[in-house]
Backbone as a ProteinNet text record, in pm:
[ID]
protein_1_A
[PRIMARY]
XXXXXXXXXXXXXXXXXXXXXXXXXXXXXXXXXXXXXXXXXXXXXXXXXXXXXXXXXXXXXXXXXXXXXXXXXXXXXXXXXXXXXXXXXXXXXXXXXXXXXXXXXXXXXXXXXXXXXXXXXXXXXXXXXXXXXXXXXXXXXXXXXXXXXXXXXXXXXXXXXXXXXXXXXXXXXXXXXXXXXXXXXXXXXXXXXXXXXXXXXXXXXXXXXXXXXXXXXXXXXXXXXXXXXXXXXXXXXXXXXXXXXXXXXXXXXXXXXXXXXXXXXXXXXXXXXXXXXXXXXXXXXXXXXXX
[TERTIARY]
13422.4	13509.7	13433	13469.7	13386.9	13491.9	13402.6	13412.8	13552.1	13625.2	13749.9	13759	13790.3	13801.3	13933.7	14018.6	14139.5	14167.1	14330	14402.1	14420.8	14472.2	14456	14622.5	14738.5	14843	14822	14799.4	14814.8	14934.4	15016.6	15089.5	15065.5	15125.7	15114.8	15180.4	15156.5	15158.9	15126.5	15172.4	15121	15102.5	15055.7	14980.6	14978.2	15014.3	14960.2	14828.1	14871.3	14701.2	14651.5	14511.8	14426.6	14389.3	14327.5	14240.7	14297.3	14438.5	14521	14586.2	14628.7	14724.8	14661.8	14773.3	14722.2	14575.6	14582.6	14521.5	14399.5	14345.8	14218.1	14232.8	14336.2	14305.2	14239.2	14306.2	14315.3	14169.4	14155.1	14030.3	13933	13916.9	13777.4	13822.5	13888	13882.7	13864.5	13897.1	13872	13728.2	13682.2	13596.5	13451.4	13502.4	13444.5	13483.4	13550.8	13577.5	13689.1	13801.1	13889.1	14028.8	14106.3	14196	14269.2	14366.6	14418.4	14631.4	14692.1	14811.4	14863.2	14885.2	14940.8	15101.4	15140.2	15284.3	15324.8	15366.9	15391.8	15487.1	15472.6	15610.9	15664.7	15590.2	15650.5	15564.5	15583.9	15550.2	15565.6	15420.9	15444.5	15354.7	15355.6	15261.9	15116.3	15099.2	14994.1	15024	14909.2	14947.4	15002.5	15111.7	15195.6	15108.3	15025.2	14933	14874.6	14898.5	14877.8	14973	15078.3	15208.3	15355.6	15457	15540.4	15560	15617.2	15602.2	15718.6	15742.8	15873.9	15859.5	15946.5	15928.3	16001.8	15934.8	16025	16055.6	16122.3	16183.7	16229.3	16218.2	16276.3	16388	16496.7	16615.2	16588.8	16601.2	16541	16560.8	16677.3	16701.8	16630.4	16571.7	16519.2	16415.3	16282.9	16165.9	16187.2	16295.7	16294	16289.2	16343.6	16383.6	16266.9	16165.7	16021.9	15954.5	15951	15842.7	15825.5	15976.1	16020.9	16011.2	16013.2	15955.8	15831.7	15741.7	15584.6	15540.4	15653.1	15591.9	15647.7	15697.2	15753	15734.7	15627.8	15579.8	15489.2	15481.1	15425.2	15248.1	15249.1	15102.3	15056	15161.5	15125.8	15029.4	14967.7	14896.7	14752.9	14749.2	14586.7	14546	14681.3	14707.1	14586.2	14496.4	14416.4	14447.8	14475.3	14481.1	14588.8	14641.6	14763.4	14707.9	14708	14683.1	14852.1	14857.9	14947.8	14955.4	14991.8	14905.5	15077.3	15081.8	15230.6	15321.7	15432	15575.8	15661.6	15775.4	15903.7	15985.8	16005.1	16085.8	16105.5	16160.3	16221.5	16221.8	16342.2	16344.5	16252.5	16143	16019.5	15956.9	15931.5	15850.2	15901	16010.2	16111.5	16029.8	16080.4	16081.7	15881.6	15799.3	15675.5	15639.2	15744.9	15671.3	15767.7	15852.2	15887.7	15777.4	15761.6	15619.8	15512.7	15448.1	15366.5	15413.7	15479.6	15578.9	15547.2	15627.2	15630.3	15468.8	15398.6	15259.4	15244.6	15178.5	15134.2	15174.9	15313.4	15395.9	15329.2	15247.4	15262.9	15086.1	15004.4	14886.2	14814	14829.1	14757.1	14603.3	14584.6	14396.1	14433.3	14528.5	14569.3	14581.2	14507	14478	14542.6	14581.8	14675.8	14626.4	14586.8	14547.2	14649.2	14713.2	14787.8	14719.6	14768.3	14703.9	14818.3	14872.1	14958.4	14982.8	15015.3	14956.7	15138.3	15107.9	15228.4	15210.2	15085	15082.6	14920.5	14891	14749.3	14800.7	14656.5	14650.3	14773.5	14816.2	14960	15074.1	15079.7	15227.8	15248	15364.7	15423.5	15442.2	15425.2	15505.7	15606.8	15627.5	15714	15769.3	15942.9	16034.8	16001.4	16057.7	16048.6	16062.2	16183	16214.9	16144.7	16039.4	15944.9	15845.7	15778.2	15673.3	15714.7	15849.4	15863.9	15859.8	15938.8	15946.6	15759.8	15672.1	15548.3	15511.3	15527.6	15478.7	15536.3	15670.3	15760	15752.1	15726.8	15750.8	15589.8	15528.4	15425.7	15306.1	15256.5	15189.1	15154.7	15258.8	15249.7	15219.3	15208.3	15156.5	14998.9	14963.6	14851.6	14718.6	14609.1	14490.5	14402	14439.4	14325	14456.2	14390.2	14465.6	14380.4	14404.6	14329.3	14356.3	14386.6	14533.8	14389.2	14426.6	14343	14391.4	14309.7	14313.1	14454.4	14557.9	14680.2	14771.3	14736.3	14852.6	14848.5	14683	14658.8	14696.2	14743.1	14819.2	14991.2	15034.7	15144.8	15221.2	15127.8	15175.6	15186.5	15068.9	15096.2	15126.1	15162.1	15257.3	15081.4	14973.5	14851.6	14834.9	14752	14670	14528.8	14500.6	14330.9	14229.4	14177.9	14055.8	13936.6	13938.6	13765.1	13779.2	13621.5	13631	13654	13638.3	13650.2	13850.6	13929	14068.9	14096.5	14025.7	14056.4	14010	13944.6	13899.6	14025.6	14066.5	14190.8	14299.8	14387.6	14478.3	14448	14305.3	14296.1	14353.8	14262.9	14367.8	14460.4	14543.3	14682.1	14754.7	14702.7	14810.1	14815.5	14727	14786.1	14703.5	14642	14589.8	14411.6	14372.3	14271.4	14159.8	14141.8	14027.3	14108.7	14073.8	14144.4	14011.1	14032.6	13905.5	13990.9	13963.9	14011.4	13915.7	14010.3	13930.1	13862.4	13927.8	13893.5	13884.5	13748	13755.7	13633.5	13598.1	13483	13403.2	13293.3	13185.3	13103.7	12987.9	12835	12788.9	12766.4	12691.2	12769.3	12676.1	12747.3	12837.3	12924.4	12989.8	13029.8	13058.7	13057.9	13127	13162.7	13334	13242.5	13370	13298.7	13426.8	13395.3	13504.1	13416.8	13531.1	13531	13588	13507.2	13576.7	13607.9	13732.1	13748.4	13803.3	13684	13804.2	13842.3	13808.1	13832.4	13723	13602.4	13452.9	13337.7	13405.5	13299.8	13386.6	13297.7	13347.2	13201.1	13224.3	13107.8	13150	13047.2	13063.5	12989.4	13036.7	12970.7	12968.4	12865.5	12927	12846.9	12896.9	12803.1	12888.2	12745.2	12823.8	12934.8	12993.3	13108.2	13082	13215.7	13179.2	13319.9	13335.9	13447.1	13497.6	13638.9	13744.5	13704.1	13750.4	13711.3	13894.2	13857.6	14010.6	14081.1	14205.2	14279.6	14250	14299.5	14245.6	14141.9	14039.9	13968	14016.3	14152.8	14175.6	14186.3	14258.3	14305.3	14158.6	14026.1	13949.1	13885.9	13886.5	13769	13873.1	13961.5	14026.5	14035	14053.2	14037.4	13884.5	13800.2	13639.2	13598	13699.4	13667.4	13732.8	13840.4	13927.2	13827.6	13766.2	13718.1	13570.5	13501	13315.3	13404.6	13504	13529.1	13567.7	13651.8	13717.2	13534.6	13452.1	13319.7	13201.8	13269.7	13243.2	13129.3	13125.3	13037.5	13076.6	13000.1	13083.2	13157.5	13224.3	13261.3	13188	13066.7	12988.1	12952.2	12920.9	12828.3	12909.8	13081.6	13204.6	13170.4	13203.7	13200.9	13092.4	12984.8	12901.6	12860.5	12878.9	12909	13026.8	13142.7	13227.3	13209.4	13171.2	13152.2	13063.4	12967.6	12882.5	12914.7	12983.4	13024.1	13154.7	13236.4	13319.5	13213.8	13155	13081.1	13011.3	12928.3	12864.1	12974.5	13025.4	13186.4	13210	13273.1	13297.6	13201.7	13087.5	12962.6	12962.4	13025.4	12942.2	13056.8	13213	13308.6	13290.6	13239.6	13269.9	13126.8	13041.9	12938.6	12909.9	13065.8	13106.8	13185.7	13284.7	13407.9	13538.4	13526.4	13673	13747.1	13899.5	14032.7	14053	13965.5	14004.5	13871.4	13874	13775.4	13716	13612.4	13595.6	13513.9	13627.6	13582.1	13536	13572.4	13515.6	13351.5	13291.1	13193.5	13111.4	13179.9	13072.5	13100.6	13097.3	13121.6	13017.9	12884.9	12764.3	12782.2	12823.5	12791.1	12901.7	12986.6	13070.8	13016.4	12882.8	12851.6	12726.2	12589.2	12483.8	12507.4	12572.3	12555	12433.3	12396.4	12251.7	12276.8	12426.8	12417.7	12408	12337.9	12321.6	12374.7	12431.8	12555.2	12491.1	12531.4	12437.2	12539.7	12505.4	12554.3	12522	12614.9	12606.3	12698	12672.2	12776.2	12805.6	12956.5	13017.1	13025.6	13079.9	13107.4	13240.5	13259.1	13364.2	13442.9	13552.4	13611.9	13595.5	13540.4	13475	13330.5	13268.4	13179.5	13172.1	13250	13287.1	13316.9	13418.3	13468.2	13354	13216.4	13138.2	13062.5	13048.8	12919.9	12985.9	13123.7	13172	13158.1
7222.7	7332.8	7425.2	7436.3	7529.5	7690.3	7807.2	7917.7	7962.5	8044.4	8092.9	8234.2	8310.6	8463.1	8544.2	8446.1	8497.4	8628.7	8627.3	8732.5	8653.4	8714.6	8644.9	8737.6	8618	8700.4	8685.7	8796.3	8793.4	8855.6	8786.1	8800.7	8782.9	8938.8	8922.2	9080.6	9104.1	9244.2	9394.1	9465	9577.5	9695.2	9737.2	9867.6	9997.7	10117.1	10232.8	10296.2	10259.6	10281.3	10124.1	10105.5	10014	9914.2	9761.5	9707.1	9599.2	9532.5	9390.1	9349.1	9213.3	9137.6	9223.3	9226.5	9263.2	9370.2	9492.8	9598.3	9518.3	9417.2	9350.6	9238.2	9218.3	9073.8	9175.3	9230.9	9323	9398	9470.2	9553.4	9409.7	9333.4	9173.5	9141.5	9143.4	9087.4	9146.9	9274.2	9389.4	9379.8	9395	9442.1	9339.1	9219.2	9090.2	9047.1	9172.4	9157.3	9090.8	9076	8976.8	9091.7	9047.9	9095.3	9083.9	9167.4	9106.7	9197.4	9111.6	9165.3	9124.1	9258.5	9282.3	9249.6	9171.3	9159.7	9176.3	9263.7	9313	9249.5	9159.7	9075.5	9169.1	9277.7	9353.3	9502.6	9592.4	9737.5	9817.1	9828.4	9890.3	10024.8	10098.5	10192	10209	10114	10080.4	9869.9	9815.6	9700	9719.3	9635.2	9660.1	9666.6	9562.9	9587.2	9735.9	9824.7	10007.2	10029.6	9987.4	10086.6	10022.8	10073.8	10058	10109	10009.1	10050.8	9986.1	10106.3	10052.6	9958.4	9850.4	9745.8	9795.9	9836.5	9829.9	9704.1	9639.7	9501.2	9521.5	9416.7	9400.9	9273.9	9287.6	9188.6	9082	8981.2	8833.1	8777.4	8832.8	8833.3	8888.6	9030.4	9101.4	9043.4	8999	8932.8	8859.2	8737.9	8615.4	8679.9	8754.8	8811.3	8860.9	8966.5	8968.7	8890.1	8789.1	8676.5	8596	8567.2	8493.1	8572.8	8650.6	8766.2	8825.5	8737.1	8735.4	8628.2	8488.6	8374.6	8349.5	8417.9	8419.7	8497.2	8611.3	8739.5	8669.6	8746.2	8705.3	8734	8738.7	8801.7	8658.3	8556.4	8469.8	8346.8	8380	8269	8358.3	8475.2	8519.8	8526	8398.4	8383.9	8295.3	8244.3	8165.8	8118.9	8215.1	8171.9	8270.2	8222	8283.2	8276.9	8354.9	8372.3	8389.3	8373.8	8403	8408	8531	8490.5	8591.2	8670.4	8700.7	8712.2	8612.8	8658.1	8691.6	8778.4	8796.6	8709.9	8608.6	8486.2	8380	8272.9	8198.1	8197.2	8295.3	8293.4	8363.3	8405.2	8462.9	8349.5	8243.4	8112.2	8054.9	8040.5	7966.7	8039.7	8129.8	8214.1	8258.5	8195.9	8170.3	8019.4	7937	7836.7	7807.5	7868.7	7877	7886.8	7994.8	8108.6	7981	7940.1	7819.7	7686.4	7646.6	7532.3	7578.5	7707.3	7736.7	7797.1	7818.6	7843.2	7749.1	7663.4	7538.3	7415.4	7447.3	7387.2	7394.2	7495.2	7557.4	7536.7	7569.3	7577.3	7442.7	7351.3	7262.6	7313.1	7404.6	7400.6	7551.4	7610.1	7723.6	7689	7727.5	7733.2	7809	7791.4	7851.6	7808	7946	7907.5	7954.9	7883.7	7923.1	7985.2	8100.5	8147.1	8143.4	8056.1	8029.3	8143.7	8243.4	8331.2	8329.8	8244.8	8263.1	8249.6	8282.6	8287.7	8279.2	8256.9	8257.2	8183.4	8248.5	8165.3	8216.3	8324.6	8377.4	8286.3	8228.7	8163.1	8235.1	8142.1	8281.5	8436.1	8458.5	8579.2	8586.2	8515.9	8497.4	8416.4	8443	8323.5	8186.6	8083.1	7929.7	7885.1	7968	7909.5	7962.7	8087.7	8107.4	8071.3	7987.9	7885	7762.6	7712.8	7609	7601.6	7743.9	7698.2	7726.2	7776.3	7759.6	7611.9	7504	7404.4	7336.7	7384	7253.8	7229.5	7428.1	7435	7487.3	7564.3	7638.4	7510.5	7465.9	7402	7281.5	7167.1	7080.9	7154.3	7231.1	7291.6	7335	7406.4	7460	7377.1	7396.7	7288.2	7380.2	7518.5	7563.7	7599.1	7597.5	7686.3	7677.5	7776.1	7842.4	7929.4	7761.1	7823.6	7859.7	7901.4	7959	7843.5	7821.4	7677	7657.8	7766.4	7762	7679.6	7744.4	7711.4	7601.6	7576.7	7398.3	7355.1	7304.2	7274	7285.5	7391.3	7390.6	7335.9	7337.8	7307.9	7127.4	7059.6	6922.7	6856.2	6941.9	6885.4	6774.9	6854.6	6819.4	6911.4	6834.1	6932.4	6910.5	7019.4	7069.9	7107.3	6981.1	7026.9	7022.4	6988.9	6951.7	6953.8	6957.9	6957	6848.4	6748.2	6581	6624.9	6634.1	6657.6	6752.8	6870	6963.4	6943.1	6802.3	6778.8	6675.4	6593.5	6487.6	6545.6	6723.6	6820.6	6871.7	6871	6930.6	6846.3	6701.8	6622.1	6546.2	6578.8	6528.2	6665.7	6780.8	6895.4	6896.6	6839.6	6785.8	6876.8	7034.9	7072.5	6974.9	6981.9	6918.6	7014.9	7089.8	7170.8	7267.7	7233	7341.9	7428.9	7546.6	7561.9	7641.3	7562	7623.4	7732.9	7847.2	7970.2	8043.7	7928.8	8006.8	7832.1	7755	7627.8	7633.3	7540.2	7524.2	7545.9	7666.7	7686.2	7627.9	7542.7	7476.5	7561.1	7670.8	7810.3	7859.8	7929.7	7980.7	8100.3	8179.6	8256.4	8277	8161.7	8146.6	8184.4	8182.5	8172	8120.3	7998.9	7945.8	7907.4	7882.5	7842	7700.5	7578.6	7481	7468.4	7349.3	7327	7166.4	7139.2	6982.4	6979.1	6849	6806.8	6638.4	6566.7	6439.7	6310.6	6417.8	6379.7	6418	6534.2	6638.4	6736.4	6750.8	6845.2	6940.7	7050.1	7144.4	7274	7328.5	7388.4	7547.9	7639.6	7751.7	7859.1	7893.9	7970.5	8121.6	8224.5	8285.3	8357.3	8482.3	8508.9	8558.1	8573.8	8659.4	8841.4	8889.2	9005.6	9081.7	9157.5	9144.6	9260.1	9284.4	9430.5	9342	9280.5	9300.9	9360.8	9479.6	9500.1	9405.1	9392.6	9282.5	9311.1	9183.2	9198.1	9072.4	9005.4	8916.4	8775.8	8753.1	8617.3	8661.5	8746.8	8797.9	8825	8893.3	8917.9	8756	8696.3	8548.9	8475.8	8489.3	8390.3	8484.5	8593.2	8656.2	8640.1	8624.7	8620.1	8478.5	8384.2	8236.9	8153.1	8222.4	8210.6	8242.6	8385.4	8438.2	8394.6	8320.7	8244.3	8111.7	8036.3	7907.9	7920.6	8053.2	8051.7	8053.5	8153.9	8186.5	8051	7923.2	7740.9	7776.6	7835	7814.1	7683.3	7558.4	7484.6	7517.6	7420.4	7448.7	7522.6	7423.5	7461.6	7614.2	7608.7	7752	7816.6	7826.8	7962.1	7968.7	7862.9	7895.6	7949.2	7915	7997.8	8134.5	8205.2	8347.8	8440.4	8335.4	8414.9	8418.2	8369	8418.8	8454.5	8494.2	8574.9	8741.3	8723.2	8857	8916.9	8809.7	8863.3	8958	8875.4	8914	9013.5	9033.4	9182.5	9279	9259.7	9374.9	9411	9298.2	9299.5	9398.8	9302.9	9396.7	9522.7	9567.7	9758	9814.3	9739.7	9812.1	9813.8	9693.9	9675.3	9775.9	9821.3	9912.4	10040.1	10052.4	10221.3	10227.9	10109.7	10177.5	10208.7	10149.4	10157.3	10076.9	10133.9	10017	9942.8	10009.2	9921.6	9853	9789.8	9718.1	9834.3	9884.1	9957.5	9875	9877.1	9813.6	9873.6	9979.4	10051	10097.9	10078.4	10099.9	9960.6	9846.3	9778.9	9639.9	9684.8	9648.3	9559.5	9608	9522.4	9394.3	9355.9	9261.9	9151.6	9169.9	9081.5	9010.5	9074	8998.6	8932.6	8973.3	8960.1	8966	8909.2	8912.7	8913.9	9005.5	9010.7	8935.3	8963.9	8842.5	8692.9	8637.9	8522.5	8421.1	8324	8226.7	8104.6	7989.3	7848.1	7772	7681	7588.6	7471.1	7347.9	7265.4	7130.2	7044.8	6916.4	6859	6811.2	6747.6	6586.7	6491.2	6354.3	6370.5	6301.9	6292.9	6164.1	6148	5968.8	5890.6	5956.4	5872.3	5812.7	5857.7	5846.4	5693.1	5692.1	5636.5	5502.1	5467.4	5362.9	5359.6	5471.3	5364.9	5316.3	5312.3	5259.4	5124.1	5062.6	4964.9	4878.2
7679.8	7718.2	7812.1	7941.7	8056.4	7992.8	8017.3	8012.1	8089	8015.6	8078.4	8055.9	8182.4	8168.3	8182.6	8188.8	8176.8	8072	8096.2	8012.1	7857.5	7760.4	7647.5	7619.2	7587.7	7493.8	7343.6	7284.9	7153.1	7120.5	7018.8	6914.7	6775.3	6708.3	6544.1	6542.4	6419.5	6371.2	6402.1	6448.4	6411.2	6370.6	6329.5	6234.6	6267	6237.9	6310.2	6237	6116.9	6053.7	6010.5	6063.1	5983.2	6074.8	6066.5	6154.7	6094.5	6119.5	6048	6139.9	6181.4	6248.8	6374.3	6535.8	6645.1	6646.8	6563.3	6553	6602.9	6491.8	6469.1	6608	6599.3	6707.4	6860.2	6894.8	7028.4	7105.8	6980.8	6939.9	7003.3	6883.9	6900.4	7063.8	7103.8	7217.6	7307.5	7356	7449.5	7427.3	7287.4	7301.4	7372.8	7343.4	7413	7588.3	7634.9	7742.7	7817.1	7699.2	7762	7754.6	7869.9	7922.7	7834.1	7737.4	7633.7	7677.4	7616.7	7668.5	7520	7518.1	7348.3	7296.8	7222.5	7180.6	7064.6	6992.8	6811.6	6773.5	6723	6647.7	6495.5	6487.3	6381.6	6402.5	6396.7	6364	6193.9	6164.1	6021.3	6003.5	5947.5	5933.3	5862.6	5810.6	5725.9	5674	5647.2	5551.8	5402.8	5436.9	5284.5	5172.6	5182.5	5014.5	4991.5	5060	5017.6	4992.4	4973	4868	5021.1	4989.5	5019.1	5210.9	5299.9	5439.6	5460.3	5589.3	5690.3	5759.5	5767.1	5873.6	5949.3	6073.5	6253.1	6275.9	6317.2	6394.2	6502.2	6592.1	6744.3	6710.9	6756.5	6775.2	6852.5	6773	6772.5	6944.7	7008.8	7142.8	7235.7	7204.8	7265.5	7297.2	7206	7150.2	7248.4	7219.3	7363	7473.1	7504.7	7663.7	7715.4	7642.4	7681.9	7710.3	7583.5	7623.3	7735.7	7765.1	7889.4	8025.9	7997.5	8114.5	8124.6	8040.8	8055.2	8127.1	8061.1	8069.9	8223.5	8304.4	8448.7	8509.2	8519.8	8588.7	8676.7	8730.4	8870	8856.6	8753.6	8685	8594.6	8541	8462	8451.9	8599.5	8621.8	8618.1	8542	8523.9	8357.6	8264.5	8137.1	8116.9	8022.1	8020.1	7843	7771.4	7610.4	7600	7419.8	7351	7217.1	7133.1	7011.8	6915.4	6834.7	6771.8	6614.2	6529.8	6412.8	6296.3	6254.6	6173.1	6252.3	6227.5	6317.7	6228.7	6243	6168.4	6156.3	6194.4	6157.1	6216.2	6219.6	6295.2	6448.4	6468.4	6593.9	6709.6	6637.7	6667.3	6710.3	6635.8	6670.8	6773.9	6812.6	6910.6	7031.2	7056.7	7152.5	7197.3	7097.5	7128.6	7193.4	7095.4	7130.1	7304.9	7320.6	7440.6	7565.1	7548.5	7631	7617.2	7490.1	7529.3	7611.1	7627.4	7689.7	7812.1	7883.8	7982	8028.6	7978.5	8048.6	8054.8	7996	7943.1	8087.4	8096.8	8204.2	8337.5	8354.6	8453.3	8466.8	8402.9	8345.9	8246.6	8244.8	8125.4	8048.5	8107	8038.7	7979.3	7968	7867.4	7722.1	7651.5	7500.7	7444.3	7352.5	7215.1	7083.6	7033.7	6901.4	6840.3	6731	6613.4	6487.9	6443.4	6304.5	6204.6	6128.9	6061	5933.8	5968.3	5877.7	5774.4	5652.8	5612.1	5407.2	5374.1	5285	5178.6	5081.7	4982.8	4842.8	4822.1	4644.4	4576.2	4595.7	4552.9	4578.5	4628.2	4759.8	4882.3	4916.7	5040.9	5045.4	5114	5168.6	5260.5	5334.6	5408.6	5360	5393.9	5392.2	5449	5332.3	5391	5546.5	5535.1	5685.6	5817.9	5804	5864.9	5869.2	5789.5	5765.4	5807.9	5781.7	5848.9	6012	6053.5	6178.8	6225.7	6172.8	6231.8	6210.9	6117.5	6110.4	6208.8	6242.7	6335.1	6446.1	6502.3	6582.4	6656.6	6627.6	6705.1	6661.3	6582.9	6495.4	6606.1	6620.5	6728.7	6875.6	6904	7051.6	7044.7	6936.9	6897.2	6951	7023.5	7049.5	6960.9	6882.2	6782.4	6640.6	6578.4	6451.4	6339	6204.6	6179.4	6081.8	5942.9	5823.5	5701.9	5591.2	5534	5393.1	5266.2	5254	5186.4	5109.1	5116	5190	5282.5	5401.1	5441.1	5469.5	5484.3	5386.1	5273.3	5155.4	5185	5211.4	5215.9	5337	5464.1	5575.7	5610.3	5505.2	5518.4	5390	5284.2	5188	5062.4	5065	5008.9	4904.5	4852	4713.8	4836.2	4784.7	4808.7	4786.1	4640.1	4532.2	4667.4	4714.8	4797.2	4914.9	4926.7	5071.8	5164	5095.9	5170.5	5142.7	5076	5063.8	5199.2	5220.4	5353.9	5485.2	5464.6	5588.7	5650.7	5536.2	5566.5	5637.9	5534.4	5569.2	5708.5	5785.1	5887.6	5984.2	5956.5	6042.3	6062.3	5987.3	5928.9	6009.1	6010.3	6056.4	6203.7	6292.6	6485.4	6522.3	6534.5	6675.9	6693.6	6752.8	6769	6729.7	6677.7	6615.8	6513.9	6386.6	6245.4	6222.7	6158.2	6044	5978	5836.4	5740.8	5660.3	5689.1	5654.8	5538.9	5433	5330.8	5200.5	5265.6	5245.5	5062.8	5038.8	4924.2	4958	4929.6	4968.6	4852.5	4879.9	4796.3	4740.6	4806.5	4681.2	4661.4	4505.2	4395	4435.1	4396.4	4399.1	4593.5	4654.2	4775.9	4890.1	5027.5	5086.5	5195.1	5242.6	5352	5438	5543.1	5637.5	5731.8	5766.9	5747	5887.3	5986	6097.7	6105.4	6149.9	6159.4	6322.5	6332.7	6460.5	6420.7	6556	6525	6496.6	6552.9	6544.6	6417.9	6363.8	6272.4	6197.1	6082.3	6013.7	6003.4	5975.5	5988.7	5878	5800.6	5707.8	5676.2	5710.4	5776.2	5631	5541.4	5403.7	5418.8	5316.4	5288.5	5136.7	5099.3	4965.9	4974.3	4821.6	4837.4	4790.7	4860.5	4845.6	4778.5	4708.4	4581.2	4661.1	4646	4670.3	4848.3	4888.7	5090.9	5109.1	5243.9	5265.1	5363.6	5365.7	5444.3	5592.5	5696.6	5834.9	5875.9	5746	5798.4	5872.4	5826.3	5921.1	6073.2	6103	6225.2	6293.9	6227.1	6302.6	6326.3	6271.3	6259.6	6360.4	6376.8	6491.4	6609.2	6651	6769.9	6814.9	6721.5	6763.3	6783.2	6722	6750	6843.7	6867.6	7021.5	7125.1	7108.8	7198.5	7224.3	7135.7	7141.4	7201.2	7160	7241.2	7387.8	7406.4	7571.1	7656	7568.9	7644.4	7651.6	7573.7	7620.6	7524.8	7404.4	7298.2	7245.4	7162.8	7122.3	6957.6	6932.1	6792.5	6662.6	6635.6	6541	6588.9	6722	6730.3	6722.8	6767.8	6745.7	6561.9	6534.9	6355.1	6320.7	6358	6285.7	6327.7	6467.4	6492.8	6498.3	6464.1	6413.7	6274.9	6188	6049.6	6019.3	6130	6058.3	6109.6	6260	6235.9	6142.6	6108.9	6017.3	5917.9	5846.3	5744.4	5761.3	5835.1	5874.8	5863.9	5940.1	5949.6	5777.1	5706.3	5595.9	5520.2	5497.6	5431.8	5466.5	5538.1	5540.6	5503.1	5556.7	5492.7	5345	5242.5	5107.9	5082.7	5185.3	5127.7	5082.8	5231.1	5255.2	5188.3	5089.9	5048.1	5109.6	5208.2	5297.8	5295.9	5279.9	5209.7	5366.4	5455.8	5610.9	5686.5	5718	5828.6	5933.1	5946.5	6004.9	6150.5	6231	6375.1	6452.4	6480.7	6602.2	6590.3	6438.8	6428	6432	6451.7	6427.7	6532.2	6680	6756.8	6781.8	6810.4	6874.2	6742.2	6681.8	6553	6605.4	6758.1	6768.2	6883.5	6882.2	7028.1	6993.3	6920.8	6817.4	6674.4	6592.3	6438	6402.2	6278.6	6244.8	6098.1	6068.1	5944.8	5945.5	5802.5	5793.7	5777.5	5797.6	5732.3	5739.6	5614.3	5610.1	5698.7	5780.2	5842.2	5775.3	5725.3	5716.6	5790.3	5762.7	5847.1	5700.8	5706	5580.2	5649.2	5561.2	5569.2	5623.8	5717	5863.1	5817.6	5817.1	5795.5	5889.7	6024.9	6198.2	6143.1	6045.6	5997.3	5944	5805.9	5781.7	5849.2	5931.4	5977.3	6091	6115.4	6210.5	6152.6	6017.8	5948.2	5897.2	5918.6	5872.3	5974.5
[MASK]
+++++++++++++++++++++++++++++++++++++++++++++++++++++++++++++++++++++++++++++++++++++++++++++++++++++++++++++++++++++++++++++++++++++++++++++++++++++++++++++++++++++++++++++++++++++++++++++++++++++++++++++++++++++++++++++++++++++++++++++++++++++++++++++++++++++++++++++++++++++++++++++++++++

């Protein structure tokens, strides 16, 4: 992958207080230098898990009519990547996976990472039929995505005791590079995140850290979008994006803050001083070359 400096569209959520969905995606990427062109597939005042919030919504028409008037501006050819990570429904996905079609159309070496953000160890949160249309529809376009180990479960219809089981779900789910975010970590009390392609699986851990506030998927894929567009390879995006997640993490869970505190801990997205183990797992390419 040669280095790309394009504009970056992100879509997801956003926040007026806190560092979740766009807030976090936007922030990591500006702050890495990339042109970022912001799209809120929802407006809330805080993340729901603090007590009760208004959902703002945009009319499912409206949503299309923007997008399509991004994906045809006369500006669209300085697009290089698309992120996309909570949508409000259905016809939210349509009207994305539109915008990818039509760049894409237009552009072939434009990247889109999918962040399937539709649920945890809890279940969903979102309605079925908004998870489906991410599997149906955004899912097959995706050349990154970047489900957390839930979703990889729910999205290809798997159980997921192990890590040899999440390496199968990665590639059974179509983009050509998964990491599952929240995979089996080897050490004790662990969290590790897990990259598959079609060659390797790679296994990036560190400890865990108890109470973390919400926001970490959104930041680990805006920072791993953003180390791959800069032609880091795989292993090396995984292992400096999780280690700056983790730094980040660590000082919020040090200071006590119910939010990710980003703006303070900017230099850690470009140099992480935290540590993370890298390992390589057993590949099924592996496999069938030793036969």
């Amino acid at each position: 992958m040669t280095a790309k400096t394009g504009a970056v569209i992100a879509i997801s959520s956003h926040v007026m207080r806190g560092a979740v969905g766009n807030r976090a995606i936007v922030f990591a990427l500006e702050t890495l230098g990339l042109a970022t062109w912001s799209v809120p597939a929802i407006v809330l005042p805080y993340h729901p898990g603090h007590g009760a919030s208004t959902r703002l919504t945009f009319d499912d028409a409206g949503f299309a009519r923007a997008l399509a008037e991004l994906g045809s501006s006369r500006w669209r050819g300085e697009i290089s990547a698309i992120i996309s990570g909570y949508i409000a429904g259905p016809r939210q996905a349509e009207a994305i996976a539109a915008l990818v079609e039509r760049l894409k159309a237009d552009n072939p070496g434009v990247t889109y990472l999918c962040d399937p953000v539709s649920g945890d160890e809890r279940g969903l949160y979102v309605p079925e039929e908004t998870a489906a249309a991410i599997r149906d529809r955004l899912l097959p376009l995706a050349d990154i995505a970047t489900p957390n180990r839930f979703e990889l479960s729910w999205l290809t219809g798997r159980s997921i005791d192990d890590n040899s089981a999440a390496v199968d779900a990665a590639l059974a789910l179509g983009p050509r590079e998964v990491v599952v975010t929240s995979a089996h970590a080897f050490i004790r009390d662990g969290v590790a995140a897990l990259y598959v392609d079609d060659r390797q699986a790679v296994l990036a851990e560190h400890g865990r850290l108890e109470n973390p506030p919400n926001g970490l998927g959104d930041l680990f894929s805006a920072l791993y979008l953003a180390a791959r567009l800069a032609a880091l390879s795989p292993a090396q995006a995984l292992e400096k994006s999780t280690a700056s997640v983790y730094e980040v993490l660590a000082r919020a869970v040090r200071e006590g803050a119910d939010e990710l505190q980003l703006e303070r801990n900017t230099s850690g997205f470009t140099a992480p001083f935290a540590k993370v183990g890298l390992r390589q797992l057993m590949h099924p390419a592996r496999h069938r070359r030793r036969k």
